[in-house]
N, C-alpha and C positions, 0 to 999 in steps of 0.2 A: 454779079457773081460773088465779091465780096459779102452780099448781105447772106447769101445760102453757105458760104461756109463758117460766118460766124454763126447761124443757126446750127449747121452739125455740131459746133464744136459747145455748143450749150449745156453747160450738165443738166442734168433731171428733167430733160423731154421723153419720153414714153415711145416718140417714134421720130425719131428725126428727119426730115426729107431728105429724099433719094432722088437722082439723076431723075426718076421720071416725073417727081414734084418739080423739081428744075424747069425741064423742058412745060409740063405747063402754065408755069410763071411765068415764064418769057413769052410765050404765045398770049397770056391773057395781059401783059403788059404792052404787048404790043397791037392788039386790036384796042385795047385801053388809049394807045399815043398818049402815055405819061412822060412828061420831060422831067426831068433831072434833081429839080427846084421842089416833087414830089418826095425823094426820096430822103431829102435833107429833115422834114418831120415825120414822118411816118417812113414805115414800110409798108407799101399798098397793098391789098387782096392777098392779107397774113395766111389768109384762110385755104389758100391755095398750096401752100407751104406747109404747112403744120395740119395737116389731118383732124387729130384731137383738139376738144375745144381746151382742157387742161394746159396743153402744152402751148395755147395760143395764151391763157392766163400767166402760165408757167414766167414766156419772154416780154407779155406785157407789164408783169411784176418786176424783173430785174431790170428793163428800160427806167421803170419808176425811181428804184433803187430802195424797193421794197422788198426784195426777191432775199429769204434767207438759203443758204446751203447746210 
């Protein structure tokens, strides 16, 4: 839950996920059985999250700490 509302709060995404990218994040993490130890490097199946491929560069740029505003 954490990782979806620092997503909304991201500037300069194009479309930020909503309650219904939510619920199927959690559905596909959950036929996934990812544990915990997942979450600490990556956020898994971005792609579920983030619609736009931009906006999947957008957050994979400021993770880097390459990301200007």
């Amino acid at each position: 839950m954490v990782a979806f509302y620092e997503l909304r709060e991201m500037p300069r995404l194009r479309k930020r996920p909503s309650t219904s990218e939510l619920i199927d994040w959690i559905s596909v993490l959950k036929q996934a059985g990812l544990g915990k130890e997942r979450f600490v490097k990556e956020l898994p199946f971005l792609g579920v999250l983030l619609k736009k491929e931009q906006d999947v560069e957008t957050y994979r740029a400021q993770k880097r700490g390459t990301w200007r505003a």
